[in-house]
C-alpha positions as CSV (number, residue, x, y, z in Angstrom):
1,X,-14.1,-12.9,18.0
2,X,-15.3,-10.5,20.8
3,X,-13.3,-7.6,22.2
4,X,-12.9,-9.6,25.5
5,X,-11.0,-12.7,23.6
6,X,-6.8,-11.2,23.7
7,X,-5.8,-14.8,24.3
8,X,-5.4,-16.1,21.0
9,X,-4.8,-14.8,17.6
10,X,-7.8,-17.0,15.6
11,X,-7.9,-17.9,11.9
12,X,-8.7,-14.4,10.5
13,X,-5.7,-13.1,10.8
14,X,-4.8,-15.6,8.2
15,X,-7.1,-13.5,5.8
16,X,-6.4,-10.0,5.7
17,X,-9.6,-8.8,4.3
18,X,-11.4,-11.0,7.1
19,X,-8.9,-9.5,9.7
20,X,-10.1,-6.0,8.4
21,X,-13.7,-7.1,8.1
22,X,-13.7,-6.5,4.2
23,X,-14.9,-8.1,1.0
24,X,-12.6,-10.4,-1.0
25,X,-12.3,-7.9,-3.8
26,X,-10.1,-4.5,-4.9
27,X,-12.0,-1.6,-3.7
28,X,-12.0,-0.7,-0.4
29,X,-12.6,1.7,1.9
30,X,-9.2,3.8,3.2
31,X,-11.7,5.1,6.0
32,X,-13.1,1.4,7.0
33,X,-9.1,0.1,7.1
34,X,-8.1,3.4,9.2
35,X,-10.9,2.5,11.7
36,X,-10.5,-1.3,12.1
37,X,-6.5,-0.8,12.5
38,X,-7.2,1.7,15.3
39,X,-9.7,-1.1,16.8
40,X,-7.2,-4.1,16.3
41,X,-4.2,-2.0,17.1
42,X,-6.1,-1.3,20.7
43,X,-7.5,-4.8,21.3
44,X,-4.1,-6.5,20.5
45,X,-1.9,-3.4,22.8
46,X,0.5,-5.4,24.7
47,X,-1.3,-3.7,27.7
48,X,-4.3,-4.7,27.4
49,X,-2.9,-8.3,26.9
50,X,-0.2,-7.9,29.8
51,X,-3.7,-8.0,31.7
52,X,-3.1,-11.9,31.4
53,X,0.4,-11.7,32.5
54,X,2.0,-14.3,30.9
55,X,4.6,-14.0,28.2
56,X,2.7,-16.3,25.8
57,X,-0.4,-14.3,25.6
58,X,2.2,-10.9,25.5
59,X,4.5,-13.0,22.5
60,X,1.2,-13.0,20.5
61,X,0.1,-9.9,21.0
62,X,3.3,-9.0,19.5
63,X,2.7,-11.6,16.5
64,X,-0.6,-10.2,16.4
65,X,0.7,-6.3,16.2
66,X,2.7,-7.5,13.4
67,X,0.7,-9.5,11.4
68,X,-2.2,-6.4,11.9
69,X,0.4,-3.7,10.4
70,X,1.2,-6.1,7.6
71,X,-2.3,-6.8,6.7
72,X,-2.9,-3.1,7.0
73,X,0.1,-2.1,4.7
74,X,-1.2,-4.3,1.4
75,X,-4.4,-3.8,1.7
76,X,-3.8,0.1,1.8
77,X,-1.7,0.1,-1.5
78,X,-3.3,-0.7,-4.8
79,X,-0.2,-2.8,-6.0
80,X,0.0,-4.8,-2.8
81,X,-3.5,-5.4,-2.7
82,X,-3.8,-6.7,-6.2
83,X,-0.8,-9.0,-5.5
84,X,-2.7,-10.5,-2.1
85,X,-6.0,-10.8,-4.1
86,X,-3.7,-13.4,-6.9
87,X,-2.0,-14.5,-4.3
88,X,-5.2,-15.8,-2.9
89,X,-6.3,-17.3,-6.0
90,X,-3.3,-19.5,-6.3
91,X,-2.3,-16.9,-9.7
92,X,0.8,-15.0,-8.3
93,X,3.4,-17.2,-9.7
94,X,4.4,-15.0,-12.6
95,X,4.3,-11.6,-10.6
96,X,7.9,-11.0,-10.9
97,X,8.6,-11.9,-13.5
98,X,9.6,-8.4,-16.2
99,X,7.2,-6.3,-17.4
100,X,7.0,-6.9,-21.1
101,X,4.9,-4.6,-22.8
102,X,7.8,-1.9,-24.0
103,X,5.7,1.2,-24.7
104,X,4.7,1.1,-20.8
105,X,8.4,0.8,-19.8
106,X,9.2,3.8,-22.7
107,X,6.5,6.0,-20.5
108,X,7.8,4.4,-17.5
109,X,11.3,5.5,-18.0
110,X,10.5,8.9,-19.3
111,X,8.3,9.9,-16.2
112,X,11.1,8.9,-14.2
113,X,13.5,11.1,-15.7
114,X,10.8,13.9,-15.4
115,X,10.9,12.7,-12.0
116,X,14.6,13.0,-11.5
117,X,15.1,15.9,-13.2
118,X,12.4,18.2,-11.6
119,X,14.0,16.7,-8.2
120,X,17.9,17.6,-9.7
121,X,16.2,21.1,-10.5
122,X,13.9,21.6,-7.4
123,X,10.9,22.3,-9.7
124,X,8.3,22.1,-7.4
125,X,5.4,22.9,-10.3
126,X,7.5,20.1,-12.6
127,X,6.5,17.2,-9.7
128,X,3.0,18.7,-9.0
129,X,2.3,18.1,-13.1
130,X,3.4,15.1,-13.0
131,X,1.6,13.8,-9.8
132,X,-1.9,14.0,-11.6
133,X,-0.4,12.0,-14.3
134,X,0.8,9.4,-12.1
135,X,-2.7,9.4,-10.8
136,X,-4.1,8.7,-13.5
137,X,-2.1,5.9,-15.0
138,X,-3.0,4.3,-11.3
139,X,-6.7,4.8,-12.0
140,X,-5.7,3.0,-15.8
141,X,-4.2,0.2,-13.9
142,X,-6.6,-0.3,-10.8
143,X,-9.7,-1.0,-13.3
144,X,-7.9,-2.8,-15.9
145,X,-7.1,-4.8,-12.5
146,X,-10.4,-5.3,-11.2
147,X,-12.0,-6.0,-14.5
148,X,-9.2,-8.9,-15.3
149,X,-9.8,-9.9,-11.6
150,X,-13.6,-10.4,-12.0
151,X,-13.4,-12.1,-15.2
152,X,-10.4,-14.3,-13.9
153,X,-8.1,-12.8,-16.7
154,X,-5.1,-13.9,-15.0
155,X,-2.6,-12.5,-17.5
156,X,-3.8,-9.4,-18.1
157,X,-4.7,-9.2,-13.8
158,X,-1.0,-9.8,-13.5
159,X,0.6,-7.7,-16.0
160,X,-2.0,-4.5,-14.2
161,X,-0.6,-5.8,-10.9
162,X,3.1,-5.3,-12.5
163,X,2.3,-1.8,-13.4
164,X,1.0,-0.9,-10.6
165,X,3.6,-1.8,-8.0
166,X,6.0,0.2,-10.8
167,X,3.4,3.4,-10.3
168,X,3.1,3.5,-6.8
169,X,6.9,3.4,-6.3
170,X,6.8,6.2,-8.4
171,X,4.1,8.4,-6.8
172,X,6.0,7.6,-3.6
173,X,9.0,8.7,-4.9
174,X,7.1,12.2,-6.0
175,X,5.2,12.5,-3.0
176,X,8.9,12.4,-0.8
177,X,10.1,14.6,-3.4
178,X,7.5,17.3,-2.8
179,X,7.6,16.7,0.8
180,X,12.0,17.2,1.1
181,X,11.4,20.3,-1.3
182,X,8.4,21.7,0.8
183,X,11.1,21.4,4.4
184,X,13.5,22.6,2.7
185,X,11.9,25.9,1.5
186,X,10.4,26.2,5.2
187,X,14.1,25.5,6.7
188,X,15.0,28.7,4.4
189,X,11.7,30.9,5.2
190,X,13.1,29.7,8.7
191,X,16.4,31.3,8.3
192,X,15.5,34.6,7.2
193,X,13.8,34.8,10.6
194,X,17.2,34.0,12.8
């Protein structure tokens, strides 16, 4: 598709990765998505469409808008990603289904009452200890991922893809919580100033 065609939204944007220009596999490049949404996001604007003038070719622009931010959004996030990629290979079936290994869900419930606790508490050095250990459980998951992925380990693909969409919740939830507690001690810093 060139940057001149605005008329209509072709097969690639049935494939995220081709909609994004990017190999059919896990790793990718954060920078390469950030620069091809800032491409797509100007070549689909609803004013460089409303060039056309006619509410068809501005209706898909908006379908198009919509189906680039979604596209953008899983392949950004490791768990989403994952689930795309066995979703693609017809293996996604099982995905929600419970996570049954019960020493993950012991760690997984204890770093979230570390989590709610240090937010209960304010702790601010409590959530930055525990981000790095979110991180790393990510990295854990993301290769066990790929490796499962590659070798068409579908079980073991879907049980990383499990734990993974339970760990980025998490590090969201961590990342917020730093992010509240950081305005809140500006808003007081800001205070002492009035």
């Amino acid at each position: 598709m060139t940057s001149d065609n605005h008329a209509q939204p072709d097969a690639q944007f049935d494939n995220f990765f081709a909609l994004f220009e990017q190999p059919v596999q896990f790793d990718l490049s954060q920078q390469a998505l950030d620069q091809r949404l800032r491409l797509l996001q100007k070549r689909y604007h609803p004013d460089n469409i409303a060039k056309s003038n006619t509410s068809d070719h501005l209706q898909q622009s908006g379908q198009a808008s919509a189906v680039i931010n979604q596209a953008y959004q899983t392949l950004s996030h490791p768990d989403s990603r994952a689930a795309y990629l066995l979703d693609m290979a017809g293996q996604a079936q099982t995905l929600e289904h419970s996570i049954a290994d019960l020493e993950f869900l012991d760690d997984a419930m204890q770093l979230r009452i570390d989590l709610e606790t240090a937010i209960e508490d304010k702790e601010r050095s409590s959530l930055q200890q525990l981000h790095p250990q979110i991180t790393s459980r990510l990295e854990k998951q993301s290769t066990r991922f790929k490796e499962a992925y590659q070798q068409e380990q579908w079980q073991t693909a879907i049980d990383a893809t499990q734990k993974l969409k339970f760990l980025v919740k998490l590090n969201a939830d961590i990342t917020i919580a730093l992010d509240e507690l950081a305005n809140a001690e500006q808003a007081d810093d800001d205070d002492l100033y009035v």
